[in-house]
C-alpha positions, -999 to 999 in steps of 0.1 A, spaced: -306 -131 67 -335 -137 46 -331 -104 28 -325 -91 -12 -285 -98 -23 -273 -72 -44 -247 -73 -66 -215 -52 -57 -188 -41 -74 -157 -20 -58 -136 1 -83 -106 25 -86 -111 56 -58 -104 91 -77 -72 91 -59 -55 53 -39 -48 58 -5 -17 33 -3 11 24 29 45 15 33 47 -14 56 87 -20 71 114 -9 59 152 -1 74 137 22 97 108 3 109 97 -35 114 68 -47 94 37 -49 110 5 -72 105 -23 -63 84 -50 -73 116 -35 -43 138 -32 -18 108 -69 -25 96 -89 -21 136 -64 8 135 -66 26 105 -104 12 99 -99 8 64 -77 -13 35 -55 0 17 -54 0 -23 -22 -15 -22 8 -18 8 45 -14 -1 71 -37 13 107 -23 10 136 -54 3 167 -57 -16 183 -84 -39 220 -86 -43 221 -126 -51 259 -118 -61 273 -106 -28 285 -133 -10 270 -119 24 238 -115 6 206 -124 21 222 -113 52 207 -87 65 232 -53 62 230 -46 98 239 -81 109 265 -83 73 281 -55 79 277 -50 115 315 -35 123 314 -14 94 322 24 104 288 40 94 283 77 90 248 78 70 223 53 63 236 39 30 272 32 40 271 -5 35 273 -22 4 240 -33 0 208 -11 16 194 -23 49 163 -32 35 147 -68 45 166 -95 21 147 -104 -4 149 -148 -2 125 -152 -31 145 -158 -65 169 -182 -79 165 -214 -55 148 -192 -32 125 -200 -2 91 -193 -11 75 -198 25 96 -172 36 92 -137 55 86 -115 26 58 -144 8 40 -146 46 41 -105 43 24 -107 7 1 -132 17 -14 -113 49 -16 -85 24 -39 -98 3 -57 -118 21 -68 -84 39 -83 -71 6 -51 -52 -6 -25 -54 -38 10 -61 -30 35 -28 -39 70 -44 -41 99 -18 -39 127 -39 -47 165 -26 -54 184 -50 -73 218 -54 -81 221 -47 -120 242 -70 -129 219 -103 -119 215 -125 -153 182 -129 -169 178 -162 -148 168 -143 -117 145 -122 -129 123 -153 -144 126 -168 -112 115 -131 -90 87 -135 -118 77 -170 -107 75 -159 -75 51 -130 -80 33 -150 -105 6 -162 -79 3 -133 -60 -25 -116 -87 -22 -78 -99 15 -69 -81 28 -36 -84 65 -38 -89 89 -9 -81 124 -18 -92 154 5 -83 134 34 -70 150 69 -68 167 59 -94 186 93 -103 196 97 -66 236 82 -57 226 68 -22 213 37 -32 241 5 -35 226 -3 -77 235 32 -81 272 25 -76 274 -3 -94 262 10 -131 261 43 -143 224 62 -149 225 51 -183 227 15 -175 203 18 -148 175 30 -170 181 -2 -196 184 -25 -166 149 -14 -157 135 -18 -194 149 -53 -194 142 -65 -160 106 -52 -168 104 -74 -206 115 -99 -184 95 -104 -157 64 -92 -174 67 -116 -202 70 -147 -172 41 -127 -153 18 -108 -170 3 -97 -133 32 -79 -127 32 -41 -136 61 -21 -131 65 12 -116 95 38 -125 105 58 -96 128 89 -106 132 124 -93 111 143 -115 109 182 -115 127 190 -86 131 230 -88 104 251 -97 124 270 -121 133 239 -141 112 222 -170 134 189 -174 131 163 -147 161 155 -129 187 129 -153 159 131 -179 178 117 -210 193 85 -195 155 78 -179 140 88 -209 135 53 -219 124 39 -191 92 64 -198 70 42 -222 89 4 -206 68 11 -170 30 6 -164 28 31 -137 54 67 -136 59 75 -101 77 99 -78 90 101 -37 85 138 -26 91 143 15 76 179 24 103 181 47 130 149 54 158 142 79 182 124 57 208 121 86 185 100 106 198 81 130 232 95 129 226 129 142 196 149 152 180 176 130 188 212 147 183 246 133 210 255 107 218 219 101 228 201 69 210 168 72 174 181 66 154 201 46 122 213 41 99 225 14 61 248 15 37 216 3 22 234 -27 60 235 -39 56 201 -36 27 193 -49 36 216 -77 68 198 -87 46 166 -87 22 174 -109 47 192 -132 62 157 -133 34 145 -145 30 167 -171 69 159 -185 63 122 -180 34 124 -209 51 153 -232 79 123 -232 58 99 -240 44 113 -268 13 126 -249 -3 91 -239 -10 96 -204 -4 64 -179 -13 59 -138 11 88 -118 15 77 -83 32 94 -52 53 58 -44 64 76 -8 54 106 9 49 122 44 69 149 61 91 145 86 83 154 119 120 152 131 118 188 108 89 197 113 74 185 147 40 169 154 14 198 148 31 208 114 37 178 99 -3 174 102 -9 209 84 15 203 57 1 166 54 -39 179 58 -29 206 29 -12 185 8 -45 163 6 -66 190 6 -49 203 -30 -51 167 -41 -89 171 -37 -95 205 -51 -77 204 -78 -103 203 -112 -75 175 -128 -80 142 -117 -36 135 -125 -26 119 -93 -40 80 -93 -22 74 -57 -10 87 -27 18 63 -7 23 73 23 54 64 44 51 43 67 29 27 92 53 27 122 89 41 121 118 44 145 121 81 135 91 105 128 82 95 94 54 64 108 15 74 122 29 52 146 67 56 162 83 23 173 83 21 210 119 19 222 110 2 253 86 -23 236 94 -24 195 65 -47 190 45 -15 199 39 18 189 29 51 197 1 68 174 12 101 164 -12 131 156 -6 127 119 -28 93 128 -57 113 127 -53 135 99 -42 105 77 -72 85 92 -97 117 81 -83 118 48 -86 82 39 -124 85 43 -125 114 22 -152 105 -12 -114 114 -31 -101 86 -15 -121 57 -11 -129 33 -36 -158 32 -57 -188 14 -48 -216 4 -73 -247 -15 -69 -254 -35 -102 -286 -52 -95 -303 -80 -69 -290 -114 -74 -294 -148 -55 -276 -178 -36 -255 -195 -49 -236 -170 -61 -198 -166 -71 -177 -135 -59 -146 -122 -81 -117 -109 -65 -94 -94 -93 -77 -67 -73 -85 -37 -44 -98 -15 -74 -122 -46 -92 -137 -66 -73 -172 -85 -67 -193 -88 -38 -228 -90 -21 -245 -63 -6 -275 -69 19 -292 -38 29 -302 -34 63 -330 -10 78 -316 2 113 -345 18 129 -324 31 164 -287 30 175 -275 -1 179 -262 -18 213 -254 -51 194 -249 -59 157 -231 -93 153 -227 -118 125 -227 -156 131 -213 -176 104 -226 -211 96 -195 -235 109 -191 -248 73 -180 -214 59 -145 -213 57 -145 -184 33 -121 -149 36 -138 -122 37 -138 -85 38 -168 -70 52 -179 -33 50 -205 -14 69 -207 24 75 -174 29 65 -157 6 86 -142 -26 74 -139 -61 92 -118 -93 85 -131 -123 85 -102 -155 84 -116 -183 70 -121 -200 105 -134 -173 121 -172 -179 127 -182 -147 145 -177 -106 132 -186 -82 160 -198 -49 136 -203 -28 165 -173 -5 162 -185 7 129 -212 25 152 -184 38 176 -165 66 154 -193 73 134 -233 65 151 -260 73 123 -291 95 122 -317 70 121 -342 52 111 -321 48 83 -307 23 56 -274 11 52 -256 -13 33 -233 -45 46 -207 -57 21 -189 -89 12 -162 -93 -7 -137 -125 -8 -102 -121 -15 -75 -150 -17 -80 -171 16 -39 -178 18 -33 -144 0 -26 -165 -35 -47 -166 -63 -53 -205 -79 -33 -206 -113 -49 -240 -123 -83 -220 -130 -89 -202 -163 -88 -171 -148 -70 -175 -118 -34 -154 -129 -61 -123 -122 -87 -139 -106 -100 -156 -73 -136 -170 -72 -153 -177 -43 -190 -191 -38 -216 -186 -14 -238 -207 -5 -254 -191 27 -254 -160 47 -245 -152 81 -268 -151 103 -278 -113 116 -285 -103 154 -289 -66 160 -306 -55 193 -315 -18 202 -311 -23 238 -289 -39 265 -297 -76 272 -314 -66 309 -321 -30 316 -309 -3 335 -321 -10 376 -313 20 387 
């Protein structure tokens, strides 16, 4: 490629399009699969576990802990069913949930780390959950979320009150050990229209100003009972809302997270949302999830900072994917696939991409996180449809990389030496001649960031020295005979 290098930088989208990845209703599932799928990165991917270092079952899984306990709902044993957490206090830090992390980033994305915690874990703990987040660069930590609900096992253990201080604390304390942390609160919020208090407001109150990020889970419609009975008509295990309610209660959540803080505005996220298509069916739960979008977009307020939608695959109806029960290593895509797939490469929702001028080999790329980073950009002149567009990379290039082109986005492991960019024609074939831009950028190679660098708690540097070589061909290898 003996072409001009610009300089690239990728920043915050109006509005993050994030995922849940695994949780008690659904396996996790790698980052490769989700990316050809979804054709796209995340901003950031939320893993769901649970720390109860006390119990003496604990890190037991519930299900395999508990697994003659009569259950009637989903939160019926003492500690959630959520994948152990085995990080911590003389934890295993090549285990499941670090691998999980690591494919995470190394795919271009933050880690989101919903973790419910038993209250009562000392101070020593939580320096060692920070040590253990401490290479993993900007990590977005959501301790005891729902945290006014009385499902979860920490909410049974302390009273609201204690809760909330538990959360100040646990965020002084792992923020002080790692200052790449940021913290995310996770409370009801408004949840009737009629109402201008959010839901346990007093006891939370505090928790307000102590969190980096205010967030809130709002289902349009949610199956609660799942997988313990089926949602009928007339039932009491499900419910369902209009999703302007919804998105009405959100933002008014907002809007009584600043008044509390004293009008100093911080990030608001959605930390889980969807609707349930065990309520609502296939073809509704794509309406009510296209309009909820759709208001995101049209509204003149640019309040919401991210959208988390839950989850990738699921046993029930909440995934784009459901498990499939004769193959759980598989799934089947759903129609809210598409709609979710449209959305995400909506201008609202994708991140922001700025040229800042040519440079020139060598030169050093910066990953700090999905919403500030620093690549390459090499502009190529298409002058028909492509039938083969390829990139050969020199066998001394053992580089990670994320590469973009027409709105698709390829990985690149570090010993991977060849990047078919075909499919980015597939979905979406351009008018041409035309010009369009291929992107590089470099995230962590083992999804960790080097803390013996200057920079490296919010940094990874990578340099390139070369460029993959380009082939792109207008026509099939031999021609038609016919």
């Amino acid at each position: 490629m003996n072409q001009t290098i610009y300089r690239i930088h990728m920043g915050a989208a109006r509005c993050a399009a994030d995922l849940t990845d695994g949780s008690e209703r659904g396996e996790y599932v790698p980052q490769d699969y989700i990316l050809k799928t979804l054709g796209r990165p995340m901003r950031s991917v939320n893993l769901m576990y649970c720390y109860y270092p006390l119990d003496k079952e604990f890190p037991a899984r519930a299900r395999d802990a508990f697994a003659g306990k009569e259950m009637k709902g989903q939160w019926d044993t003492p500690y959630e069913d959520y994948f152990p957490y085995t990080g911590g206090l003389n934890g295993d830090r090549d285990s499941e949930v670090f691998r999980q992390m690591q494919d995470i980033r190394r795919h271009g994305q933050d880690v989101t780390l919903t973790l419910v915690i038993d209250p009562n874990v000392p101070d020593e703990n939580l320096v060692a959950v920070a040590e253990d987040l401490k290479p993993y660069g900007r990590v977005l930590l959501r301790l005891n979320h729902e945290a006014t609900g009385d499902w979860f096992a920490f909410n049974k253990r302390a009273d609201y009150a204690d809760i909330a201080k538990f959360f100040v604390h646990a965020s002084e304390v792992i923020r002080a050990h790692a200052p790449n942390v940021q913290t995310i609160i996770c409370i009801g919020g408004i949840e009737n229209l009629n109402e201008t208090e959010m839901v346990k407001e007093k006891e939370f109150a505090c928790t307000i100003p102590a969190a980096d990020i205010w967030s809130v889970d709002k289902y349009m419609a949610l199956h609660w009972g799942w997988p313990y009975d089926v949602a009928e008509p007339g039932g009491s295990s499900h419910g369902r809302s209009a999703y302007h309610d919804v998105y009405e209660m959100t933002k008014r959540s907002y809007r009584r997270f600043t008044e509390l803080n004293g009008s100093v505005t911080k990030p608001m996220v959605m930390s889980e949302f969807n609707a349930d298509g065990d309520v609502t069916g296939p073809y509704d739960q794509c309406a009510m999830v296209d309009g909820f979008f759709r208001l995101v977009k049209e509204d003149p307020e640019n309040w919401l900072s991210g959208i988390n939608f839950y989850q990738f695959r699921d046993r029930g109806r909440l995934g784009l994917e459901i498990e499939d029960p004769n193959d759980p290593e598989n799934g089947i895509p759903q129609p809210v696939m598409h709609t979710f797939k449209s959305w995400i490469q909506d201008s609202m929702f994708l991140p922001e991409m700025t040229e800042e001028g040519e440079t020139a080999l060598p030169v050093t790329l910066r990953w700090r996180n999905s919403e500030d980073a620093e690549g390459i950009g090499i502009r190529l002149e298409l002058t028909g449809d492509p039938h083969f567009c390829e990139l050969y990379f020199d066998k001394d290039d053992c580089a990670n990389y994320m590469i973009e082109l027409n709105g698709k986005w390829f990985y690149k492991a570090p010993q991977t030496k060849f990047v078919d960019l075909m499919p980015a024609f597939f979905e979406r074939s351009p008018e041409t001649p035309c010009s369009m831009m291929l992107r590089i950028f470099a995230p962590p190679a083992d999804g960790k960031n080097d803390l013996s660098k200057p920079d490296g708690l919010l940094s990874y540097e990578t340099t390139v020295t070369a460029l993959p070589k380009l082939r792109i061909a207008y026509a099939p290898v031999e021609p038609d005979r016919d």
